[in-house]
N, C-alpha and C positions, 0 to 999 in steps of 0.2 A: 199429895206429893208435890215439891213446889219443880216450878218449872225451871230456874234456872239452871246452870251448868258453870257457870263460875263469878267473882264476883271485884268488884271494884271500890278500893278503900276509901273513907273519903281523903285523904292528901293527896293523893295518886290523882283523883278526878278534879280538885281540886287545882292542882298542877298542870292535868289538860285542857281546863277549861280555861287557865291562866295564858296558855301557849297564843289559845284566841285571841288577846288583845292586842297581840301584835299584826292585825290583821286589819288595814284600814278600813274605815268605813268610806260606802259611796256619797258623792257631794247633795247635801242637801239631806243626810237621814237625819230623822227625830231619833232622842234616846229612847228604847222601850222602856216600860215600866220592869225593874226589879227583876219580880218573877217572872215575866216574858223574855227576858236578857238570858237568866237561868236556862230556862226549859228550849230555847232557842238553840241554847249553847249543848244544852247534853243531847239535843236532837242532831245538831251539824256530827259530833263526837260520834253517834252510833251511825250516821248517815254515810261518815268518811272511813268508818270501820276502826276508828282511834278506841272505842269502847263498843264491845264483841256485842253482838244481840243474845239475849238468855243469860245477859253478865245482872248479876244482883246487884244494885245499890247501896250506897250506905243508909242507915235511917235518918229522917227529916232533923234529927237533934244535930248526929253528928257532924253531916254536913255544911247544919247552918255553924258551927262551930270552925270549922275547918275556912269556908268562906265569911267568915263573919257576920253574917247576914242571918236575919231575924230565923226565927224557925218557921214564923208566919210564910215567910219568903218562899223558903224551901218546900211550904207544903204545896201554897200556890201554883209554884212550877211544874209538881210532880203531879197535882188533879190537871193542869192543863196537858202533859204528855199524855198521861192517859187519856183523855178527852179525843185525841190525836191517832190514841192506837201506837202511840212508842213510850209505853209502859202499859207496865200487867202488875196489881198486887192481889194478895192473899194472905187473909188475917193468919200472923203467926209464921208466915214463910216470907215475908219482905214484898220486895216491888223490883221489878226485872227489862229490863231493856226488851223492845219487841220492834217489828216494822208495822207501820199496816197492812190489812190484808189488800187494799190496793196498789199495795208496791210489789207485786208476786217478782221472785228471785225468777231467770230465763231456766227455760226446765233443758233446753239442750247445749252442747258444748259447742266449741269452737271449730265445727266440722268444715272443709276445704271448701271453699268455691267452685262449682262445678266448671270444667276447665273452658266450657264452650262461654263462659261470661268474661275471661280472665281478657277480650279483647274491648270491652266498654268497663267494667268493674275495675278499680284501684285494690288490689284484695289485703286489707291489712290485719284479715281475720288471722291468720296462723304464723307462729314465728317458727317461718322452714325457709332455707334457703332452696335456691337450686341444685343440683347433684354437682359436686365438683370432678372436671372432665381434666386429663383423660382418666382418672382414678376411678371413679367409677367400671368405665369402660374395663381399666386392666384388671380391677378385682373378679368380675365377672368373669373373664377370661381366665385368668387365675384357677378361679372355682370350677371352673369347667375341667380344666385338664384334672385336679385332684380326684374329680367326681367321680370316675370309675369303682375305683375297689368300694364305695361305699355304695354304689348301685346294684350291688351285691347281694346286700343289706337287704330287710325288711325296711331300715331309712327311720325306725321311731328310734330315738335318743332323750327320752324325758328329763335327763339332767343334763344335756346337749353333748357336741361332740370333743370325744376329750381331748383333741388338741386343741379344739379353741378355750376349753375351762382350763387347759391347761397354763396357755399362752394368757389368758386374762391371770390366773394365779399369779403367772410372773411379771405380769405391767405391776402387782399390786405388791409384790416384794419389791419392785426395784423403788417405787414409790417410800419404802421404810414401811410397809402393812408386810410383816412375813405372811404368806398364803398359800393353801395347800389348794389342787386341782379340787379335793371333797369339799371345799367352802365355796364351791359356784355351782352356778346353777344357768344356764342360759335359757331366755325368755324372748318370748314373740314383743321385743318392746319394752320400755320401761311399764306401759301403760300395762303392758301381762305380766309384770312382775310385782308389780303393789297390789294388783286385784288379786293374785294370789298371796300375796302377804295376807292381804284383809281378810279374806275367806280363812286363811290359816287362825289367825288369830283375833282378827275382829269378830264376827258374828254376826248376827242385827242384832240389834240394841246396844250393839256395844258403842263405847264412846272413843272416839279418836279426837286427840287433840292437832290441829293444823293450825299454820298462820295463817295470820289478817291480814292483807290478802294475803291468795294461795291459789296454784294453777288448776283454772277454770275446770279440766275436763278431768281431773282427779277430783277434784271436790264431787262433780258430777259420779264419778266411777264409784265413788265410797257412800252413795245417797243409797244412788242404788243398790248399793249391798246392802242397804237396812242401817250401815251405820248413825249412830247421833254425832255430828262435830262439834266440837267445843270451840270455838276460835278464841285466839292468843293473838291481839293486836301487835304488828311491828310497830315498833320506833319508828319516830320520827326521822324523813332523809333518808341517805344508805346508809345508817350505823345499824338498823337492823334489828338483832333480838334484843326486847327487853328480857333480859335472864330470870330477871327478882319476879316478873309477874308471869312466865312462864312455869318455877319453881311452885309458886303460890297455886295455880291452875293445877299441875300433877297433882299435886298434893291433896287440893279441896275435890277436883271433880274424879280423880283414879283413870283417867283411861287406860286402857290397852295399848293402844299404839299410839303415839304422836310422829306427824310426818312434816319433816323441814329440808326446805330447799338452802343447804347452807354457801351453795355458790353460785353466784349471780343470781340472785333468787328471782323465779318468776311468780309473779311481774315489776317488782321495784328494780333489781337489778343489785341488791343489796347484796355484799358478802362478812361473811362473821367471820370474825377474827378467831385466835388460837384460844383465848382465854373463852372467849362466847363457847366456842365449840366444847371445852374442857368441862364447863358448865353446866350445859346442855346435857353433856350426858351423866355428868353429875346427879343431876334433879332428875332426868328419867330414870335412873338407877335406884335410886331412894323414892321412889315415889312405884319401882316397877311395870314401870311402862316399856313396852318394847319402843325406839328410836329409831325410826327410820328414814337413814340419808337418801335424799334424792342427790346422785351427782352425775345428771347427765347434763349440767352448763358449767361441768369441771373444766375441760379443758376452752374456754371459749373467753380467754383474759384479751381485750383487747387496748389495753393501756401496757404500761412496765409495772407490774406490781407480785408482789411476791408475795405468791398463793401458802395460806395457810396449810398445816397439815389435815388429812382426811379424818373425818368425825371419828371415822372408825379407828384411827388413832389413840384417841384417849379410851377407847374399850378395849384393851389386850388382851381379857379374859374372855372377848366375845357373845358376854351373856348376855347385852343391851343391845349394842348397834347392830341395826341390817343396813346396807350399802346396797342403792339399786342403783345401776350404770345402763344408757345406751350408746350404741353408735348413730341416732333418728337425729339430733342437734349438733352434735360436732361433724358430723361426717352428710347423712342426709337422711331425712324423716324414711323418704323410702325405702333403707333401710331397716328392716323392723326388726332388728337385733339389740335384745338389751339380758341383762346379769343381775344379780343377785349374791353379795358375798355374806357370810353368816353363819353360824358356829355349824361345824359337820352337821349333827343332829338337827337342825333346823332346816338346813337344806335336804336332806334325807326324807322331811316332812312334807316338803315342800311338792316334793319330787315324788312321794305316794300320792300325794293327794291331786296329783296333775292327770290322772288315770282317768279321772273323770271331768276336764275339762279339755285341754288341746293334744294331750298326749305329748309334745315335742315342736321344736320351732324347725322352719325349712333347713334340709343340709342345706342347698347350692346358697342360701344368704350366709349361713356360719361359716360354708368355706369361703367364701369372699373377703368378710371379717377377717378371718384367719389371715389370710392371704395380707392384708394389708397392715394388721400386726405385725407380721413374720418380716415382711419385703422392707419395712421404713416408710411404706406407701401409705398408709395412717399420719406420719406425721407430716409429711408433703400436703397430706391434702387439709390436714388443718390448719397447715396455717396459710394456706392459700383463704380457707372460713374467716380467720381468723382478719384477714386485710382485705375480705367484700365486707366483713359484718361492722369490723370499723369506721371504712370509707363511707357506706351505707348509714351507719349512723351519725356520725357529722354530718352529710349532708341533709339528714331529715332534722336534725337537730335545728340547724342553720335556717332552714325551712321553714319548720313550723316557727323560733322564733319570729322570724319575720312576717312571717302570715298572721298569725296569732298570740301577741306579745304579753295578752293576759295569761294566758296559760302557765303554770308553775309544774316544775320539775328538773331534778337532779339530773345529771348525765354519768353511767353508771360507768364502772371503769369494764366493764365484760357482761357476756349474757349476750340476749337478743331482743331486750324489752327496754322499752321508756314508759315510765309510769304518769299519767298526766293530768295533773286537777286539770279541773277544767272554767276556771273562770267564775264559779257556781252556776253553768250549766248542767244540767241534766244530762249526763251520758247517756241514759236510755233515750232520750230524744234525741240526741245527738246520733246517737246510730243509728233511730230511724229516718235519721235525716238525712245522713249521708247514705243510706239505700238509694235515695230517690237523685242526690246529687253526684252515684257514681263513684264513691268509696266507701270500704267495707271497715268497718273499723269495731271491735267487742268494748262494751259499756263495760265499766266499773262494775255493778250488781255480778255482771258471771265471777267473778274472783272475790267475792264475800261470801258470807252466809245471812242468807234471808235478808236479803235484798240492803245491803251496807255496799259503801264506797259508789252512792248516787253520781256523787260529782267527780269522778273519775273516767280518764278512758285508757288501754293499753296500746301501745303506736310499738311493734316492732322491727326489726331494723333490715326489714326485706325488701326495702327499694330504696332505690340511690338516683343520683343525675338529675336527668328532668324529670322522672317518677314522681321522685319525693318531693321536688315542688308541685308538680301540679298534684297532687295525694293534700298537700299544705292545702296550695288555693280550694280544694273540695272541701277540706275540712272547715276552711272560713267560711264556705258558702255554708256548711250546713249550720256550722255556729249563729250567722245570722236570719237563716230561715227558721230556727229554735227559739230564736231573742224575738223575732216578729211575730211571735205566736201560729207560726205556720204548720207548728208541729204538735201532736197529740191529742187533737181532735177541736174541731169547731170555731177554728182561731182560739181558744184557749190560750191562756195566759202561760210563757213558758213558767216551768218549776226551776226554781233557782235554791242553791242551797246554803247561802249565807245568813248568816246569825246576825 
């Protein structure tokens, strides 16, 4: 059975590895030979996660075809990957993009900093702001006084309480999605609202397609369900989804579900436009894959830019898209209220099959929610989000250029993420680097699959002022106890990942 899961034409990688050359060389390098230039270049491509790991190659003829270059060339590079451990072939199934088994992917996600450290530690592990006050305060309050008639109750509600599936319905008709109260579902969280998608419809074994990257502790969440991911490399920049080789992926590997962050994506910060979107569900529809939007960095625009319509848009028939929403990033993580919109029938499945996991999400949080729909106190408190998460990122922006001016990255117009090559440093060394110098920062590997986007790190936009310079200055320090060999054992030489 061959091992890969989807595959890369040769023009396409031809194209990527063309993108390379706009990429200086340092003073003083010799040219490699040929096939080392090759096999360097398709290693950076899987390392940066621009070409998925389990992606098949094209064969030695055509490629050399495509690049011009001898077949000899072509084969040379591909016995050297493999030599490497970043290729696998099999007489009759091709040859496949792999890591090695020394680059193990982190097995846990981006879990909180325990709060007793949050006075020596920079913590740039999680993009959560702080609770916005007094909103907070008054939803609570809110929720308290409602809370009677339903303490009444037995208090389980498994397709939650229907004034708040109510009130969510109608945020999602005034938006142009007509929505009835039976197409939601409220969930302890986005993050309990995909694990039951998955359970519904994934399986183990079954194949999910996600992007390259794609947020860390869902890639995590769907592992553990037994799923197999497929990864679908982003484009280059925030332009986002490449469509054509998404299309291509449904198509060749079938999965079940495919799951995209279509606004502000975490972690580039990317949003897709109407036509990306129209497309999207396009090619999951013909290919029958369920689609499911993640839109809880919908409302989190912090430029002037005019938000495309909801995925769920181009599904009116509802037989493709699922729509999962929280209040945990626009409003506050410790909020663990998140939704789920999606043809009646599917939310009905949803909501049997929840008998056997949490039963129901807390009233006194859905009334709070509620509360802050109903009052206008939702949009007070986002956009108060909306102007720490901006301020906050200008000034880490400002920051780390200046600390660190090799560093490359877009500035995203919304979201809570900056996405960060990193100089062709090792992000995993880099974050064990910065343990030791006092900021907490997630490597590139958590937001790939099987250990891609080496030379990446995630910086989200949760300190400002003098935070985010000195978070800056710690990162330079740890950059250069990396570059000194200080990091990874024995003075070893750091890993760099330039071609």
């Amino acid at each position: 059975m061959a091992q890969w899961t989807s595959a890369v034409g040769a023009g396409q990688l031809a194209r990527l590895l063309g993108s390379q050359q706009d990429r200086p060389a340092g003073p003083g390098t010799r040219r490699p030979p040929a096939y080392r230039a090759l096999a360097d270049g398709i290693r950076l491509l899987v390392l940066e996660g621009r070409v998925p790991v389990a992606a098949r190659l094209p064969a030695e003829r055509e490629l050399a075809l495509a690049l011009t270059v001898s077949r000899t060339t072509v084969a040379a590079a591909y016995e050297a990957l493999r030599a490497e451990g970043f290729l696998e072939s099999r007489r009759g199934a091709g040859s496949w993009t792999a890591v090695p088994a020394g680059n193990p992917l982190p097995a846990r996600g981006l879990e909180p900093l325990p709060p007793e450290a949050l006075g020596s530690v920079i913590d740039l592990g999680c993009a959560a702001l702080p609770a916005p006050e007094p909103w907070l305060t008054r939803a609570v309050q809110g929720a308290l006084e409602e809370l009677p008639p339903y303490a009444h109750t037995h208090g389980d509600y498994p397709a939650g309480l229907p004034a708040l599936r109510a009130m969510i319905a109608e945020r999602y008709t005034a938006r142009g999605i007509p929505t009835m109260p039976e197409q939601i579902m409220v969930t302890t969280g986005a993050m309990g609202a995909i694990d039951a998608i998955c359970h519904l419809f994934g399986g183990r074994g079954e194949r999910i397609a996600v992007e390259s990257p794609s947020y860390a502790n869902i890639l995590q969440l769907m592992r553990e369900a037994g799923a197999r991911l497929v990864p679908v490399a982003m484009a280059e920049g925030l332009t986002g989804w490449d469509v054509d080789r998404w299309r291509q992926v449904l198509r060749d590997a079938a999965p079940r579900i495919a799951y995209v962050v279509a606004d502000f994506h975490n972690p580039t910060g990317a949003l897709a436009d109407d036509d990306q979107r129209r497309r999207l569900v396009d090619a999951a529809r013909s290919a029958g894959t369920v689609l499911v939007a993640d839109e809880t960095m919908s409302e989190l625009w912090l430029d002037d830019v005019e938000m495309p319509r909801p995925v769920c848009a181009f599904d009116p028939a509802g037989s493709t898209v699922i729509t999962v929403g929280s209040a945990s990033k626009a409003f506050w993580a410790g909020m663990r209220i998140g939704w789920v919109r999606a043809a009646p029938d599917v939310i009905r499945s949803l909501v049997a099959a929840r008998a056997y996991a949490d039963l129901g999400t807390p009233v006194l949080e859905q009334l709070a929610v509620n509360w802050l729909f109903s009052t206008g106190g939702w949009e007070q408190a986002v956009t108060v989000r909306r102007e720490q998460a901006r301020q906050n990122r200008d000034e880490l922006v400002a920051a780390v250029r200046r600390e660190l001016p090799d560093w490359e990255f877009e500035v995203p117009r919304g979201g809570l993420t900056l996405w960060v090559r990193t100089g062709g440093l090792s992000g995993s060394r880099l974050a064990e680097a910065g343990e030791r110098v006092g900021v907490r920062v997630p490597s590139g590997p958590r937001f790939g699959v099987d250990g891609a986007f080496e030379g990446y790190v995630r910086l989200p936009f949760t300190v400002g002022g003098a935070v985010a310079e000195e978070a800056a200055v710690r990162l330079a320090a740890a950059a250069r106890l990396v570059e000194s060999g200080g990091v990874g054992g024995g003075g070893e030489a750091p890993r760099t990942f330039v071609a």
